[in-house]
C-alpha positions as CSV (number, residue, x, y, z in Angstrom):
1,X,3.5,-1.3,11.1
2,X,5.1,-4.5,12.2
3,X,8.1,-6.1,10.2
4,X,9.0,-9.7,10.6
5,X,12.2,-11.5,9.7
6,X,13.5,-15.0,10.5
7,X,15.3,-13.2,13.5
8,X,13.2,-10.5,14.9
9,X,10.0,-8.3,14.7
10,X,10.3,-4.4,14.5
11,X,8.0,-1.4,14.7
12,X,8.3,0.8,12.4
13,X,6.6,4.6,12.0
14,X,4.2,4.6,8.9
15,X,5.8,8.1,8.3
16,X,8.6,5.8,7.5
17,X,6.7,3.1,5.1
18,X,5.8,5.9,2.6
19,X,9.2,5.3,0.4
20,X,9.6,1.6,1.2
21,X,9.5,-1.4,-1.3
22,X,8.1,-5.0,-0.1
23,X,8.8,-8.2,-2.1
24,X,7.5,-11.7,-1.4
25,X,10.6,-13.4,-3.1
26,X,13.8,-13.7,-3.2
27,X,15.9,-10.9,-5.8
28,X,12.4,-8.5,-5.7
29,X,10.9,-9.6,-8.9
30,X,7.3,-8.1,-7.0
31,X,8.5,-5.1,-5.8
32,X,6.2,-2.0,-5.7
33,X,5.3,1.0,-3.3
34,X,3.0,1.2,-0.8
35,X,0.2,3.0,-2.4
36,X,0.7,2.5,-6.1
37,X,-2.8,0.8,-6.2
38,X,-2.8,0.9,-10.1
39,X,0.7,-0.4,-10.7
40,X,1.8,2.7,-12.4
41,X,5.2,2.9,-10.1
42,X,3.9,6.5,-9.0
43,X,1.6,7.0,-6.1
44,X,-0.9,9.6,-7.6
45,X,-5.0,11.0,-7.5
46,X,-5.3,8.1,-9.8
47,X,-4.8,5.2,-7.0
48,X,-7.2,6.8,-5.1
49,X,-9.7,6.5,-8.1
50,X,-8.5,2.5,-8.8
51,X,-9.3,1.9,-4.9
52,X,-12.5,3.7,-4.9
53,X,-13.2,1.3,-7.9
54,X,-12.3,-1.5,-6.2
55,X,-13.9,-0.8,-3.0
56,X,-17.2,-0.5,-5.2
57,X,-16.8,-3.8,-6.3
58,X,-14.5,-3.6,-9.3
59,X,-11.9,-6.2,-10.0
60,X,-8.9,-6.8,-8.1
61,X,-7.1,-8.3,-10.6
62,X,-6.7,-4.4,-11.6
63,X,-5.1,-3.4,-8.7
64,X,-2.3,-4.3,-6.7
65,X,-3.6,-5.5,-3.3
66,X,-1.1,-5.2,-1.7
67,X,-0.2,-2.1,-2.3
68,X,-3.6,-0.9,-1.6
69,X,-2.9,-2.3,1.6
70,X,-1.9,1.1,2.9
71,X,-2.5,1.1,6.6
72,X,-0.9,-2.4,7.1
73,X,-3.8,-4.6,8.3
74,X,-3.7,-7.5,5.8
75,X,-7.5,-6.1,4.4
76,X,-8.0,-3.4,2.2
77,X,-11.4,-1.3,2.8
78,X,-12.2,2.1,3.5
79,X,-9.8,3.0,6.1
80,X,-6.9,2.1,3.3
81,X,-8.2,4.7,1.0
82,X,-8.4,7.6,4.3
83,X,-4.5,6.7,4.4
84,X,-4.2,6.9,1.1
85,X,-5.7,10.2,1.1
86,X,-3.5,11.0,3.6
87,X,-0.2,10.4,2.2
88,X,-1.1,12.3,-1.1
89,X,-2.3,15.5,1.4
90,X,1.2,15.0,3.1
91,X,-0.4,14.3,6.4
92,X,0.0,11.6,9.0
93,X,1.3,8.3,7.1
């Protein structure tokens, strides 16, 4: 995963992302975790169900987006729900 700032671009692991918080403004009134898909503040079996739904065609305004954006690549799809998977099985993040 690449992280931008006004001064530089980093790498980070994705075994590293798991516990981290992302906000869009300023004081991190839209924090949330990467895989809390259904906006419940834990990532759980139930995320994995909201994506599925989602990814069947359900609405988005049900998820978070960007939290379903697990493997980083500004989509969500299928591969987002294998990482998601993942994470809960404790593998490769």
């Amino acid at each position: 995963m690449y992280v931008t700032n006004a001064e530089t671009t980093a790498t980070i692991p994705l075994a590293e992302v798991q516990d981290m918080y992302f906000s869009n403004e300023a004081g991190g009134e839209s924090d949330y975790k990467m895989g809390d898909v259904d906006k419940d503040g834990e990532v759980s079996i139930a995320d994995v169900t909201a994506l599925i739904d989602y990814l069947l065609g359900g609405d988005e305004s049900a998820i978070n987006v960007l939290a379903a954006n697990v493997n980083g690549d500004e989509k969500v799809s299928i591969e987002d729900l294998t990482a998601l998977i993942d994470m809960l099985l404790g593998g490769n993040r």
